[in-house]
C-alpha positions in Angstrom: 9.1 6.0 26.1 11.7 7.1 23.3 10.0 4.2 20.9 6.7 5.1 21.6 7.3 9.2 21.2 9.2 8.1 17.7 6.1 5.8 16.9 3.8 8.8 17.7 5.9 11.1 15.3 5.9 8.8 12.7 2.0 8.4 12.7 1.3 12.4 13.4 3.8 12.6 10.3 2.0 10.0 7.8 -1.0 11.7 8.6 0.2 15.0 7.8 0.9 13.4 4.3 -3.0 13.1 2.9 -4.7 12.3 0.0 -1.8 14.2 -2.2 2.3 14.4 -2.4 3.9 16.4 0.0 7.9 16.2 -1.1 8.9 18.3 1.8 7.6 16.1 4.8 9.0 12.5 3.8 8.4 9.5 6.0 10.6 6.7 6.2 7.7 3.7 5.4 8.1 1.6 8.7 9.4 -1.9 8.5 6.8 -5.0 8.6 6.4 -8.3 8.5 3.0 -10.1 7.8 1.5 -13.7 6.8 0.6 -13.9 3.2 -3.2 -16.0 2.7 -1.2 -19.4 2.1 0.5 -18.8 6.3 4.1 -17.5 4.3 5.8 -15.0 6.2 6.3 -11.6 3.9 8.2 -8.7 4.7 8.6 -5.0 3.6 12.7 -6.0 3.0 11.5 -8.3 0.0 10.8 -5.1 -1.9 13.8 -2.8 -1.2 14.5 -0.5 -4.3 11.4 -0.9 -6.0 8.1 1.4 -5.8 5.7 -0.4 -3.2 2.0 0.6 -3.4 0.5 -0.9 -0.3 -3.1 -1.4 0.3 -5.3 -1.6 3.3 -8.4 -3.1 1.9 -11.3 -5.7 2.7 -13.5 -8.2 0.9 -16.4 -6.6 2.7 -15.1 -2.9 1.1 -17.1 -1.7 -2.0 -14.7 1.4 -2.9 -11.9 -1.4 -2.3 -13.8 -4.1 -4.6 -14.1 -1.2 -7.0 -10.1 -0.2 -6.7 -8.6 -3.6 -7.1 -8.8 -4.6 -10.8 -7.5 -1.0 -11.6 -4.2 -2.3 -9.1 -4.0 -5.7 -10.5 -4.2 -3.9 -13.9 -1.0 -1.4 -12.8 0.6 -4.3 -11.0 0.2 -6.3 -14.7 1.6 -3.2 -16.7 4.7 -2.0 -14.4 5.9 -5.2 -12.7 9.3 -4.8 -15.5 9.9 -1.7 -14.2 9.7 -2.4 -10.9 6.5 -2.0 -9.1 4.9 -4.0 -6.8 1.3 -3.9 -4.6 1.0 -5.3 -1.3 -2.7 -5.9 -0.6 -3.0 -5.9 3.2 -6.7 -7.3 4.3 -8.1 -6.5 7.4 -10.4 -9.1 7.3 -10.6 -11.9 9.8 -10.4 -15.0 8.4 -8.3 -16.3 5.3 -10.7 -18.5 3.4 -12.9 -15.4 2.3 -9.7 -13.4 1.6 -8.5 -16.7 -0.9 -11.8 -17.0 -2.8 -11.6 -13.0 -3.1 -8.0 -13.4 -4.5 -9.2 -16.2 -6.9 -12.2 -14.5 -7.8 -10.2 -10.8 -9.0 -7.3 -12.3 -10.3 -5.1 -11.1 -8.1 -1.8 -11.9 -8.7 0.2 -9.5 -6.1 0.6 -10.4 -2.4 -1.7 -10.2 -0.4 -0.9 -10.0 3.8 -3.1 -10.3 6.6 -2.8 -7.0 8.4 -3.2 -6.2 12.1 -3.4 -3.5 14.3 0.4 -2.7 14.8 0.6 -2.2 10.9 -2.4 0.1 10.7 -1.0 2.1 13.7 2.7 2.1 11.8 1.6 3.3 9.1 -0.4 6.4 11.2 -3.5 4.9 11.9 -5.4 3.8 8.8 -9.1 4.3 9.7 -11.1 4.3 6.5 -11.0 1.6 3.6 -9.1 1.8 1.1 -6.3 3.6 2.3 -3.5 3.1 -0.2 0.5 4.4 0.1 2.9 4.6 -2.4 6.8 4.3 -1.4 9.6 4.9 -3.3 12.8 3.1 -4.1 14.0 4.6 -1.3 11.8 3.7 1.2 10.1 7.0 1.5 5.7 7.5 1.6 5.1 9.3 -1.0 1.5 9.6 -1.6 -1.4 8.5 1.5 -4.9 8.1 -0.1 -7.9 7.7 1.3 -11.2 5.9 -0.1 -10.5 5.4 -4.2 -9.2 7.8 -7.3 -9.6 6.8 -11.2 -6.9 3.8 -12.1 -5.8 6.8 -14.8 -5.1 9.1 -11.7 -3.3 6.9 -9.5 -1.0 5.4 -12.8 -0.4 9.1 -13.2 0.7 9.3 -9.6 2.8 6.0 -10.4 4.7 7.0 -12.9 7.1 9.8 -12.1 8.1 7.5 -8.9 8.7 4.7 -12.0 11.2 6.9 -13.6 9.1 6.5 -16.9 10.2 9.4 -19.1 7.3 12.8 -19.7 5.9 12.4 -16.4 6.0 13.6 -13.0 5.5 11.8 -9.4 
């Protein structure tokens, strides 16, 4: 009962976060661990201490298809100082996810989601939904459907530590 009134916090919490950064309500991002497309286990303790975007998406998604070279873009531009996207398909298969992978030159990883890391990460029902987490762990920024790549490297950049500019 204890887990599942934490659990309940959490997602009433990530909710509460929306489209913009609230630095007065910080959520711990939860702890995961998904198969990449190739059946490799990844897990959200491979990228402790650096800024994780991560990305509920789907090859079927036209904001998403729309979003993703703008991310593999940022991924490209920051990976030095320590960024890194997760892409987490919802799709169900992996062979359409792979040729999708191929096909945007996506060079991040990319998980096959489920419905335990929706719900951890407050119930993701809309696609995109993107997070940004700190170095510390922390959800920093929820957004739904897509901004400009030029908006969400703003966003990026204060959580960076890149000198002039704000998270």
């Amino acid at each position: 009962m204890k887990s599942l009134f934490l659990r309940l916090a959490l997602g009433a919490a990530v909710i509460g976060l929306g489209a913009c950064k609230q630095k007065a309500s910080l959520v711990p991002a939860p702890a995961w661990s998904l198969k990449d497309v190739d059946g490799r286990t990844v897990t959200s303790d491979q990228f402790k201490g650096k800024v994780v975007v991560v990305d509920f998406w789907a090859t079927w998604c036209g904001p998403c298809k729309k979003a993703i070279p703008g991310y593999v873009e940022l991924q490209r531009k920051y990976a030095a100082d320590g960024l890194v996207f997760i892409g987490v398909s919802v799709d169900r298969g992996t062979a359409e996810v792979r040729r999708f992978v191929r096909e945007y030159g996506i060079g991040y990883p990319i998980v096959m989601g489920d419905d335990r890391m929706q719900e951890a990460f407050g119930g993701v029902d809309a696609f995109p939904t993107t997070f940004i987490i700190d170095r510390d762990g922390m959800i920093r920024d929820r957004q739904k459907g897509i901004v400009s790549t030029a908006e969400f490297e703003r966003r990026l950049l204060g959580y960076l530590g890149i000198p002039g500019k704000n998270g």
